[in-house]
C-alpha positions in Angstrom: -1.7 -10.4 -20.6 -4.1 -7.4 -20.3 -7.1 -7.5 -22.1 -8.8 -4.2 -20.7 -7.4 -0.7 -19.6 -8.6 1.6 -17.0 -8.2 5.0 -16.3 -9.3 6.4 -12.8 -8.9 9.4 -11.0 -6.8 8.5 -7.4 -5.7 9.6 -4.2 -2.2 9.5 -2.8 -1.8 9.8 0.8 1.0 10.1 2.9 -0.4 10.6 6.2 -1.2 7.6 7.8 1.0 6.0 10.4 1.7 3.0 12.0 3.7 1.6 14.7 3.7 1.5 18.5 7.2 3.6 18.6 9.1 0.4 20.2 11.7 -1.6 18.8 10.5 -3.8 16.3 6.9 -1.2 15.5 8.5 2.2 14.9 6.0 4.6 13.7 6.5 5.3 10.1 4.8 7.1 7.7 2.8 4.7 5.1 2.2 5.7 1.7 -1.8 5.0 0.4 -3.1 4.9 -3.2 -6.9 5.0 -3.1 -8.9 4.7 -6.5 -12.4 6.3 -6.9 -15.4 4.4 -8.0 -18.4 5.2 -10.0 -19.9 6.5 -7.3 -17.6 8.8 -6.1 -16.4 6.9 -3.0 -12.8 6.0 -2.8 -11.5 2.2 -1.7 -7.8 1.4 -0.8 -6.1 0.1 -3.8 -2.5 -0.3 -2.4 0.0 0.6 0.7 3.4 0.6 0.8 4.6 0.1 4.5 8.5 0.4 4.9 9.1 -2.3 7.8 6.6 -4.6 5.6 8.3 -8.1 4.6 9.4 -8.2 1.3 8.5 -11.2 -0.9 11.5 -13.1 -2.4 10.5 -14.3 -5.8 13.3 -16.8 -6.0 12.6 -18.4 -2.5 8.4 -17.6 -2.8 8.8 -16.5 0.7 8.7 -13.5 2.8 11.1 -12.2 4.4 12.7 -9.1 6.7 
């Protein structure tokens, strides 16, 4: 349950990349969400990597 909301300005990037280019660390693109502060700074709030292991609810395990 939420007790609070927030509203903030954010950031969306699609420019950062990881990987080594081999099999098993291809370079892909990641997708960043960063959040400003009160200050005017920004911090990472989430990533989404494509070749990230996915979390299996049912099993509580990651996998892939």
């Amino acid at each position: 349950m939420f007790d609070t909301v927030e509203y903030r300005e954010c950031v969306i990037t699609k420019l950062t990349r990881r990987g080594k280019g081999v099999d098993g660390s291809p370079i892909r693109p990641i997708t960043e969400v960063w959040v400003r502060t009160g200050d005017g700074n920004c911090i990472l709030l989430a990533d989404n990597d494509p070749c990230a292991p996915k979390y299996n609810r049912a099993t509580g395990l990651f996998e892939g």
